[in-house]
N, C-alpha and C positions, 0 to 999 in steps of 0.2 A: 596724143595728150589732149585733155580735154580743157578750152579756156573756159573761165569764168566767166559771166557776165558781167559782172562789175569791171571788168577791163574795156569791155566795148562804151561802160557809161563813161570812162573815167578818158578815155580817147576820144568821145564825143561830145562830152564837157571843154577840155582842154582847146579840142576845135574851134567850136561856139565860143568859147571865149577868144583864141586868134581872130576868131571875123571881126567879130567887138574890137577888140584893139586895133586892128589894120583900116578899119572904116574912120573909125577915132581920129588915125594917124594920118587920114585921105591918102592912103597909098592908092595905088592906078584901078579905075573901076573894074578892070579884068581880072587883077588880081582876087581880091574881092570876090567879084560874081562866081569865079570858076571854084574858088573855098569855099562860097555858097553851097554851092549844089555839091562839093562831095561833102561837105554837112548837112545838105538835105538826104544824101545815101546813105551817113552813119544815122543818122536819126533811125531812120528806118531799119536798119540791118541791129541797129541797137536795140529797138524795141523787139524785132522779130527775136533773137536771141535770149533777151527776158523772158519774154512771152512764152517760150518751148523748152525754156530749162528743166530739165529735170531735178526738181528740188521738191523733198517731200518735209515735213514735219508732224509730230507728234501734239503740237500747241492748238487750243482750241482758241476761240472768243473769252472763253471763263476763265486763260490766263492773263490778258488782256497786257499791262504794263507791268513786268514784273518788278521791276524797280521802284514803281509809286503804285500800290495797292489801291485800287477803288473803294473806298466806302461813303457812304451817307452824308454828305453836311449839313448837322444841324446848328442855325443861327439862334441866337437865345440873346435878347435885344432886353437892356437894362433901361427900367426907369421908363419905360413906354406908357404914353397915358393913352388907350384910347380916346375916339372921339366921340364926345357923345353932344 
């Protein structure tokens, strides 16, 4: 079976925030340091797994946000005097 990526983000999210709290809390420096580093090893193993996912799409640049369409703002400014 093949996992998703977003589980390695969401396990190395979840991590990173344990160090934050347990540092927070001044639990024992060892604790701490050794959560460090295997959140220094998800980091990485997170990104490598991003990085070689096999994930293809159809969507270019020109669909850009499909939800809030791009166009033009035009400002048109009432009652403006130039300066002369």
């Amino acid at each position: 079976m093949k996992t998703s990526p977003i589980l390695y983000v969401i396990i190395t999210t979840l991590l990173l925030i344990t160090i934050t709290i347990m540092s927070a809390m001044d639990l024992p420096f060892n604790w701490v340091f050794y959560i460090t580093v295997v959140g220094q090893v998800s980091i990485v193993l997170m990104v490598y797994k991003v990085l070689t996912d096999n994930y293809s799409t159809n969507k270019t640049f020109a669909h850009f946000y499909e939800d809030r369409p791009i166009s033009s703002i035009v400002f048109e400014a009432e009652n403006e005097n130039p300066r002369s």
